[in-house]
Backbone atoms as SQL, in Angstrom:
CREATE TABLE atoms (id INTEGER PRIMARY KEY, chain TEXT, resi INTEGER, resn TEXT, atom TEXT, x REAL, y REAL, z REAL);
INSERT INTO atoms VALUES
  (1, 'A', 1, 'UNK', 'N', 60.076, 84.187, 54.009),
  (2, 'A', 1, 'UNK', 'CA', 60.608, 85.521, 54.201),
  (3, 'A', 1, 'UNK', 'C', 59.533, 86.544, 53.912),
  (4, 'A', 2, 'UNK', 'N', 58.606, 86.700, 54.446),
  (5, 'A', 2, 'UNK', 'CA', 57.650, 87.589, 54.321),
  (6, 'A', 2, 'UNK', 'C', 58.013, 88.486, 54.899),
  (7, 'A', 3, 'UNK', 'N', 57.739, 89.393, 53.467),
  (8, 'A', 3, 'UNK', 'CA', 58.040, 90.874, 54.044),
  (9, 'A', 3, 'UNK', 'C', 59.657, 91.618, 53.180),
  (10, 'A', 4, 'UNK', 'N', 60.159, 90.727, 53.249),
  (11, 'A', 4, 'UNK', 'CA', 61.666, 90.978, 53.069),
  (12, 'A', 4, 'UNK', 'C', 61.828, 91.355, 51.537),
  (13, 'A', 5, 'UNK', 'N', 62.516, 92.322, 50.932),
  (14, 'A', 5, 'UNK', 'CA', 62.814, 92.551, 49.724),
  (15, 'A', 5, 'UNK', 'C', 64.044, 92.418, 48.984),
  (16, 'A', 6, 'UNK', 'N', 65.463, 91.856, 50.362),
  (17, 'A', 6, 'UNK', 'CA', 66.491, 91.575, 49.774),
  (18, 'A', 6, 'UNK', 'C', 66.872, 90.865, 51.162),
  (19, 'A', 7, 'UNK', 'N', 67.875, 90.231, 50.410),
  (20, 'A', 7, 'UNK', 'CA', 68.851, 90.046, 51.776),
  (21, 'A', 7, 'UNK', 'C', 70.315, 90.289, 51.496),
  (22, 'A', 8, 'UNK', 'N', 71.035, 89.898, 52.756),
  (23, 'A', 8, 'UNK', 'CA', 72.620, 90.665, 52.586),
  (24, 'A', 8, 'UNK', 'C', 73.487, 89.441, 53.157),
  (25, 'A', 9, 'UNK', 'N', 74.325, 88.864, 52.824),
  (26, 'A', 9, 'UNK', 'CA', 75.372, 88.308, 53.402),
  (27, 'A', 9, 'UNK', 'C', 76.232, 88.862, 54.306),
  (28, 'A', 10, 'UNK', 'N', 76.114, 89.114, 55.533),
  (29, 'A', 10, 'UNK', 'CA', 76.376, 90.159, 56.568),
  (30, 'A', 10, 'UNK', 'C', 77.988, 89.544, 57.262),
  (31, 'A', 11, 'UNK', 'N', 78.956, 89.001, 56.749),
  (32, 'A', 11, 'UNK', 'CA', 80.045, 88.572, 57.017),
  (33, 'A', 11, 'UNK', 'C', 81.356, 89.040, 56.342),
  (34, 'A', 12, 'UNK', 'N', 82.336, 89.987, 56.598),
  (35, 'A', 12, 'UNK', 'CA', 83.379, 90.452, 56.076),
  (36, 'A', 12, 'UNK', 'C', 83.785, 89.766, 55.546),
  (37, 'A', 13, 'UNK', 'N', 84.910, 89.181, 56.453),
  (38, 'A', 13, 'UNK', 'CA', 85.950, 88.210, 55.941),
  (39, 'A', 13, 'UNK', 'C', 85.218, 86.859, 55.432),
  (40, 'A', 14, 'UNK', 'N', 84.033, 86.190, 56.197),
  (41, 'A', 14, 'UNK', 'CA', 83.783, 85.245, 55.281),
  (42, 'A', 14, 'UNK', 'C', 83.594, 85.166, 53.787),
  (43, 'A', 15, 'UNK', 'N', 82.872, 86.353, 53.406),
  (44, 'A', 15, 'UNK', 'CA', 82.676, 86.838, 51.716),
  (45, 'A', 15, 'UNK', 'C', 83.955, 87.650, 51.324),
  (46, 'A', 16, 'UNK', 'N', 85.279, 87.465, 51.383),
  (47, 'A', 16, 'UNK', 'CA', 86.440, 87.485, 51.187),
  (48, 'A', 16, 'UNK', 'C', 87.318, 86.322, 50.861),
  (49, 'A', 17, 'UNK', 'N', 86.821, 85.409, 51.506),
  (50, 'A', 17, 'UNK', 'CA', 87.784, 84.087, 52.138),
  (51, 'A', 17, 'UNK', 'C', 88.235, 83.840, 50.168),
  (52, 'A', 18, 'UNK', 'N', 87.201, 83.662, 49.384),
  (53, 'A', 18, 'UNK', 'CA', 87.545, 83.273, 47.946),
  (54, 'A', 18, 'UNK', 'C', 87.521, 84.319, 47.223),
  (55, 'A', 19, 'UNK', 'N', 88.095, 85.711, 47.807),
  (56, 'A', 19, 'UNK', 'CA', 88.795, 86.706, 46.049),
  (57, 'A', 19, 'UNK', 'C', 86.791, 87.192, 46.076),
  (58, 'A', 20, 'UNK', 'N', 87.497, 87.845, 44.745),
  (59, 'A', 20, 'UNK', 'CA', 86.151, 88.807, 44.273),
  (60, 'A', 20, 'UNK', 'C', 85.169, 87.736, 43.435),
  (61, 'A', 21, 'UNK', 'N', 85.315, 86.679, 43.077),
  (62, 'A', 21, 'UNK', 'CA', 85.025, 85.651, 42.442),
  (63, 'A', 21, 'UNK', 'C', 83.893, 84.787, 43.475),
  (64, 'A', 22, 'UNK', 'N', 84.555, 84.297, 44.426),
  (65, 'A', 22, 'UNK', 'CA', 83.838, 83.794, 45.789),
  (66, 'A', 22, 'UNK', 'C', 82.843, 84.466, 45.819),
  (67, 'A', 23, 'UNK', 'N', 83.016, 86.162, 46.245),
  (68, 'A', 23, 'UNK', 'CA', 82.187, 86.814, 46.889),
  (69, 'A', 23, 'UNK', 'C', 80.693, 86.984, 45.833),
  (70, 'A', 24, 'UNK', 'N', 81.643, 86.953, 44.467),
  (71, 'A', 24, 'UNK', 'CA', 79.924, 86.973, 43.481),
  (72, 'A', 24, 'UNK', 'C', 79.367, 85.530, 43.528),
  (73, 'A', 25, 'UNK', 'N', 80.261, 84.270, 43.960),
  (74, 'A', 25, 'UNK', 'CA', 79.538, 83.072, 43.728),
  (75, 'A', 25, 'UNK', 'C', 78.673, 83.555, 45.003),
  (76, 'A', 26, 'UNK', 'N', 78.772, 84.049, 46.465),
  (77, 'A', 26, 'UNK', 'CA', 78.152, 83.433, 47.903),
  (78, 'A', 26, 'UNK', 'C', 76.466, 84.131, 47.315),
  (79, 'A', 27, 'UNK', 'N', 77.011, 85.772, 46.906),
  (80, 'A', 27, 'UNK', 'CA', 75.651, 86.551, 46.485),
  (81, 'A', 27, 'UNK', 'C', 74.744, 86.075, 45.587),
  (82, 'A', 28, 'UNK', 'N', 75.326, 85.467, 44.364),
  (83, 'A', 28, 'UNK', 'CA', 74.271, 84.446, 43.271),
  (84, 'A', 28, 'UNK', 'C', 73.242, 83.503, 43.611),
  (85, 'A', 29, 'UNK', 'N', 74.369, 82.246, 44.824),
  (86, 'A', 29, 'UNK', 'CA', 73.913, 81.654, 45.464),
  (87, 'A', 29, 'UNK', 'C', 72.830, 82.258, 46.800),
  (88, 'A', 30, 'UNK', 'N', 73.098, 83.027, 47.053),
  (89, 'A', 30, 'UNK', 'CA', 72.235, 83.149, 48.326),
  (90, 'A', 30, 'UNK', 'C', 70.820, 84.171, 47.754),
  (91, 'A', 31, 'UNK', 'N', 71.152, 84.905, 46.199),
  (92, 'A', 31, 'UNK', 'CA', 69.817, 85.236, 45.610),
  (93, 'A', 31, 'UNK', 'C', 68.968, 84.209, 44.881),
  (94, 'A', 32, 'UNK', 'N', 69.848, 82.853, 44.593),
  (95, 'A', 32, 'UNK', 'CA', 68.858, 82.115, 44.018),
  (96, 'A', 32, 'UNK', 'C', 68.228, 80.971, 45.445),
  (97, 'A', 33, 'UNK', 'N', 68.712, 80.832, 46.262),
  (98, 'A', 33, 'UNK', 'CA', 68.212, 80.227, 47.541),
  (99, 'A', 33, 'UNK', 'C', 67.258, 80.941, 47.971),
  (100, 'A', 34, 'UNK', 'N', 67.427, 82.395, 48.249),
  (101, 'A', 34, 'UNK', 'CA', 66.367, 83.108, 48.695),
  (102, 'A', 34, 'UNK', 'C', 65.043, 83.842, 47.760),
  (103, 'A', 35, 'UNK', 'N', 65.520, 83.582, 46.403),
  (104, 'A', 35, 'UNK', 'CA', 64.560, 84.136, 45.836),
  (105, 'A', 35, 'UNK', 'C', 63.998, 85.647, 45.533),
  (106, 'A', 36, 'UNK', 'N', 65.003, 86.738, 46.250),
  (107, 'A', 36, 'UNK', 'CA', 65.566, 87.968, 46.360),
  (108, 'A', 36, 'UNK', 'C', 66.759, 88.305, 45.624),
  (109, 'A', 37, 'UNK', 'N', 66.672, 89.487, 45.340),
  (110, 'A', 37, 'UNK', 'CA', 67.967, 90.346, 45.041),
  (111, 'A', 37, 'UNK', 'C', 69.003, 90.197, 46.473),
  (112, 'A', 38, 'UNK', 'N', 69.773, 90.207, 46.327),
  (113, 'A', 38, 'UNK', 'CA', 71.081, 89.653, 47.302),
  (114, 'A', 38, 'UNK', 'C', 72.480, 90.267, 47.234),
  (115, 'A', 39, 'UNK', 'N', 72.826, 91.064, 48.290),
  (116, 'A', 39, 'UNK', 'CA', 74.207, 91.930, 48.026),
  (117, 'A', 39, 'UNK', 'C', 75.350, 91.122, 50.008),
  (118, 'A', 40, 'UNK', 'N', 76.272, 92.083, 49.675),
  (119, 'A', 40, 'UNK', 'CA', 77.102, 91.007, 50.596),
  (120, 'A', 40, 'UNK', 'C', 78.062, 92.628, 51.392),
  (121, 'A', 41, 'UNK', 'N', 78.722, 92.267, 52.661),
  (122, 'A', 41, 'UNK', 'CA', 79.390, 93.014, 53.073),
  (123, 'A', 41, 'UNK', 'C', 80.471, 93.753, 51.873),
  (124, 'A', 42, 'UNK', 'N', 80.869, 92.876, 51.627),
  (125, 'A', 42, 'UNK', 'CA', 82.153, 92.986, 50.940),
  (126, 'A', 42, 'UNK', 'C', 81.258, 93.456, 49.636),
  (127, 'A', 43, 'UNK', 'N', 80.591, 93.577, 49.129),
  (128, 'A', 43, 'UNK', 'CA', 80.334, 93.755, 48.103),
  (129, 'A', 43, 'UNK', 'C', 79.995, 95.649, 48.390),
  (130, 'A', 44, 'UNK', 'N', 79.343, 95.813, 49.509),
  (131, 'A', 44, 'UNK', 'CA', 79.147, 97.169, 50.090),
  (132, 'A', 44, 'UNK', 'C', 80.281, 98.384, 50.020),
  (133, 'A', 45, 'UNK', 'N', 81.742, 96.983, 50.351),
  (134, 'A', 45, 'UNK', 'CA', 82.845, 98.108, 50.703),
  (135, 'A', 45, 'UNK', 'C', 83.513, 98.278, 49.053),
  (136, 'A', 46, 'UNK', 'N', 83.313, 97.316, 48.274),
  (137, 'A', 46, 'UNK', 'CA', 84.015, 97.421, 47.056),
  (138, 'A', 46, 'UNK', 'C', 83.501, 98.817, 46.485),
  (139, 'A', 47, 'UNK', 'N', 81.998, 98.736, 45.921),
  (140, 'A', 47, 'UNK', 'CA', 81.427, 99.872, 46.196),
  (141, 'A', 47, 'UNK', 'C', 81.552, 101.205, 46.389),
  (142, 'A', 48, 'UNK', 'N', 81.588, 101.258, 47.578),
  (143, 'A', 48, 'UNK', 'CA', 81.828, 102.593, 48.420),
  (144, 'A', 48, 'UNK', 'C', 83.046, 102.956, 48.000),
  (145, 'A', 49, 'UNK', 'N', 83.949, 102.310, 48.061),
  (146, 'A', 49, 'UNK', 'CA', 85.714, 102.430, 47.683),
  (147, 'A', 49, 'UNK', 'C', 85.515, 103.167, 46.265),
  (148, 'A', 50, 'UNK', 'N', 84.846, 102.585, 45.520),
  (149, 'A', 50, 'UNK', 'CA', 84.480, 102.843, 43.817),
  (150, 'A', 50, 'UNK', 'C', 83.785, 103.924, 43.662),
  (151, 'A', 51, 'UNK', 'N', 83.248, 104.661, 44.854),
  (152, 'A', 51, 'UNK', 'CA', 82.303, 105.651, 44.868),
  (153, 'A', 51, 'UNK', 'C', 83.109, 106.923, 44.791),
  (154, 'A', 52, 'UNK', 'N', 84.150, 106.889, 46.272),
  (155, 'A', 52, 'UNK', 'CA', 84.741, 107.412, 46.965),
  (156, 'A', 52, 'UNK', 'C', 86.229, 107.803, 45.860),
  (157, 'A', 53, 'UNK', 'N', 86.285, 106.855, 44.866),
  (158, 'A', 53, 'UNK', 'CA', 86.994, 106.956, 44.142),
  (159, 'A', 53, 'UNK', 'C', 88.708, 106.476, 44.732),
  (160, 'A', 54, 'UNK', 'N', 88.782, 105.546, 45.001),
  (161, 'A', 54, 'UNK', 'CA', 89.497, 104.976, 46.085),
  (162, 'A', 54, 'UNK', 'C', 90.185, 103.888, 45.460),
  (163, 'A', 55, 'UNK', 'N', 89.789, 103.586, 44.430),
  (164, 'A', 55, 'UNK', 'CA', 90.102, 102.259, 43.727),
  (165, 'A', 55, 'UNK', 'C', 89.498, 101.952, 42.635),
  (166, 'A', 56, 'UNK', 'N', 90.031, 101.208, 41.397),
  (167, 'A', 56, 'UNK', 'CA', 89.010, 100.502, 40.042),
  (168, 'A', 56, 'UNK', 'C', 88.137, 99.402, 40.486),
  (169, 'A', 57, 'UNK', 'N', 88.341, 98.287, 39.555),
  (170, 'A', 57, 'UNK', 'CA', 87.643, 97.415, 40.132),
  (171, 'A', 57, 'UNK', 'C', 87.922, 96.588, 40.471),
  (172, 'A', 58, 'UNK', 'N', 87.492, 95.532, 41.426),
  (173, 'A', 58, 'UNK', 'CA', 88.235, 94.636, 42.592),
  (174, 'A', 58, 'UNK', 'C', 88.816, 93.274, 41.924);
């Protein structure tokens, strides 16, 4: 991955399929595979929701 400084798990519903739990296992896993900091769709919208003031926490 040259070059790259993160990556993203770019799948809604797949990083949903297991709860808020799943979605921190897919990101852990896919930062220690890649060797990057690692964030996920779903992790974007929880977020934003939390920003927006829309909701606590997931």
């Amino acid at each position: 991955m040259s070059g790259a400084e993160a990556v993203v798990w770019a799948c809604t519903s797949g990083s949903f399929v297991y709860g808020w739990e799943g979605a921190q296992g897919q990101v852990r896993a896919l930062a220690r595979s890649a060797g990057l900091p690692a964030s996920s769709t779903s992790f974007a919208f929880v977020h934003a929701a939390q920003e927006l003031g829309c909701g606590g926490s997931p």
